[in-house]
C-alpha positions as CSV (number, residue, x, y, z in Angstrom):
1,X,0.0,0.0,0.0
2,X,1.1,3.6,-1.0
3,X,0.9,6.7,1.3
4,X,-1.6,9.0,-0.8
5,X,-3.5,12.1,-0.6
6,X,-5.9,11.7,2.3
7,X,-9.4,13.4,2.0
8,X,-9.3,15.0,5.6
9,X,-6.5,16.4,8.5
10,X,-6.8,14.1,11.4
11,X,-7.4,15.5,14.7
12,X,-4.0,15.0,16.9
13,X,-2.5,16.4,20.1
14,X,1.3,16.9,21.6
15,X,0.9,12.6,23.1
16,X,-1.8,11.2,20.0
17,X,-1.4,11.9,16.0
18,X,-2.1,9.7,13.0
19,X,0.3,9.4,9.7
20,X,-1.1,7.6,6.5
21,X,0.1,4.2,6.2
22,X,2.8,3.0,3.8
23,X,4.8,-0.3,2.1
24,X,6.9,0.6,4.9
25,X,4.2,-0.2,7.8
26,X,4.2,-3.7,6.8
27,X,6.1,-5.1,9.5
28,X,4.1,-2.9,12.0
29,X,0.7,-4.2,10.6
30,X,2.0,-7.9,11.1
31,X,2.9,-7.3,14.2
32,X,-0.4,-5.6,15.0
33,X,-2.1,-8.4,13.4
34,X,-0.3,-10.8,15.4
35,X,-1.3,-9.2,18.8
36,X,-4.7,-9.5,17.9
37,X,-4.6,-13.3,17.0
38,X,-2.1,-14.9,18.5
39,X,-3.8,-16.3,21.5
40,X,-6.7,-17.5,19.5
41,X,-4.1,-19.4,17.2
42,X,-1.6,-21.0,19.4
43,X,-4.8,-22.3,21.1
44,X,-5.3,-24.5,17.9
45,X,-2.3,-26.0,18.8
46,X,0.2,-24.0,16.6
47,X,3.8,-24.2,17.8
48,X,5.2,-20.1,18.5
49,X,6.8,-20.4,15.1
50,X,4.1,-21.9,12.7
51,X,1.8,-19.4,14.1
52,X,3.5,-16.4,13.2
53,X,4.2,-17.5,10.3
54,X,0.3,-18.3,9.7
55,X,-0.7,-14.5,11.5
56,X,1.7,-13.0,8.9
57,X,-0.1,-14.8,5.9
58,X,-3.6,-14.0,7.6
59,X,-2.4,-9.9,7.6
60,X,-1.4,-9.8,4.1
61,X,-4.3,-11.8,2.7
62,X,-6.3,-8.9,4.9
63,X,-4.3,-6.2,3.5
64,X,-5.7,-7.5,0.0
65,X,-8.9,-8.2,0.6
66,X,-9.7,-4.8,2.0
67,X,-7.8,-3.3,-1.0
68,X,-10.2,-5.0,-3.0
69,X,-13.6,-4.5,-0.6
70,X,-12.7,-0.9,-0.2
71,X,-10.8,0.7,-3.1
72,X,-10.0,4.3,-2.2
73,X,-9.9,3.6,1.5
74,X,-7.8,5.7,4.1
75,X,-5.2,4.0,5.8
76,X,-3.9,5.4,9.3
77,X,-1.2,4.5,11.5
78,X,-2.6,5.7,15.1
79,X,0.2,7.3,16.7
80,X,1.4,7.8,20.6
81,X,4.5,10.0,20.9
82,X,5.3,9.5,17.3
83,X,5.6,5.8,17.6
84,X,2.9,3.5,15.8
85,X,0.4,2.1,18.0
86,X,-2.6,1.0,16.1
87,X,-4.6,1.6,12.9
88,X,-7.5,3.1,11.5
89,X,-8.8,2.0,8.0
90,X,-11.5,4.5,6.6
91,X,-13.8,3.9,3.8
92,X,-15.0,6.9,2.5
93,X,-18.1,7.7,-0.4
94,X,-20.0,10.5,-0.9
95,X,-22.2,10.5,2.8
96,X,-20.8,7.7,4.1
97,X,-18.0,7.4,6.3
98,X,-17.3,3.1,6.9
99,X,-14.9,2.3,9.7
100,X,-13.2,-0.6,8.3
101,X,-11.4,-1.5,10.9
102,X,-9.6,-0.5,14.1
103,X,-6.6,-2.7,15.5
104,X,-4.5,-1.2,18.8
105,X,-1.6,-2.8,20.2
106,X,-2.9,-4.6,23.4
107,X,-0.7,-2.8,26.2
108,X,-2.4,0.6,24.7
109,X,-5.6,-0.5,24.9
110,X,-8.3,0.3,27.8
111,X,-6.1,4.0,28.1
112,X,-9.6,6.4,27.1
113,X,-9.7,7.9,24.0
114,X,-6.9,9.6,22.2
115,X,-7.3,13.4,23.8
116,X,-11.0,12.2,24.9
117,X,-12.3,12.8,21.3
118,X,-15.3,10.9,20.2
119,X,-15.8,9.7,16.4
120,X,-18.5,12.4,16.2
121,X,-16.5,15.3,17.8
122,X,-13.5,15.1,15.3
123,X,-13.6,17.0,12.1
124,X,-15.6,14.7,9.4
125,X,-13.9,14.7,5.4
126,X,-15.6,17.7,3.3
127,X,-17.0,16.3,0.2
């Protein structure tokens, strides 16, 4: 995936901020990937090794598939202190914004909001 013109600024503070994504957030979004499955896996009985190897597969194929659900979509790297945390994937058409999906690494999660903004309190993509 390509870093590209996004349709809107994202809201950030001085801790919270979000970048698009690039080819270069791969190994980011497999490890993010990971966090999110690996318990679930290695409960199938996958040895450490075979199931990262599986999760890695898993995050591409999804990669792809939402290329090819959601042409066009925004893809963000959430941000804390300038270091990648989580993502954001937008789909975005006419009246419709789609969350696609949201992914944070598991020791930021349960933190609050990023500066206590709600979805409908940041500014929305002008049309």
């Amino acid at each position: 995936m390509q870093a590209e013109q996004l349709a809107w600024d994202p809201p950030s503070t001085p801790l919270w901020a979000m970048r698009a994504l690039g080819d270069a957030d791969d190994p980011f979004l497999d490890e993010l990937y990971e966090s999110t499955r690996l318990d679930e896996v290695r409960a199938w009985g996958f040895e450490p090794a075979q199931a990262r190897a599986f999760l890695a597969s898993q995050a591409s194929i999804q990669r792809r598939a939402y290329a090819m659900q959601f042409p066009g979509a925004e893809h963000w790297a959430l941000l804390k202190e300038k270091r990648p945390v989580g993502r954001l994937v937008l789909h975005i058409e006419r009246d419709v914004v789609r969350v696609v999906d949201v992914s944070v690494l598991p020791a930021e999660r349960g933190g609050g909001s990023p500066a206590g903004r709600s979805a409908s309190s940041c500014d929305a993509p002008s049309a």
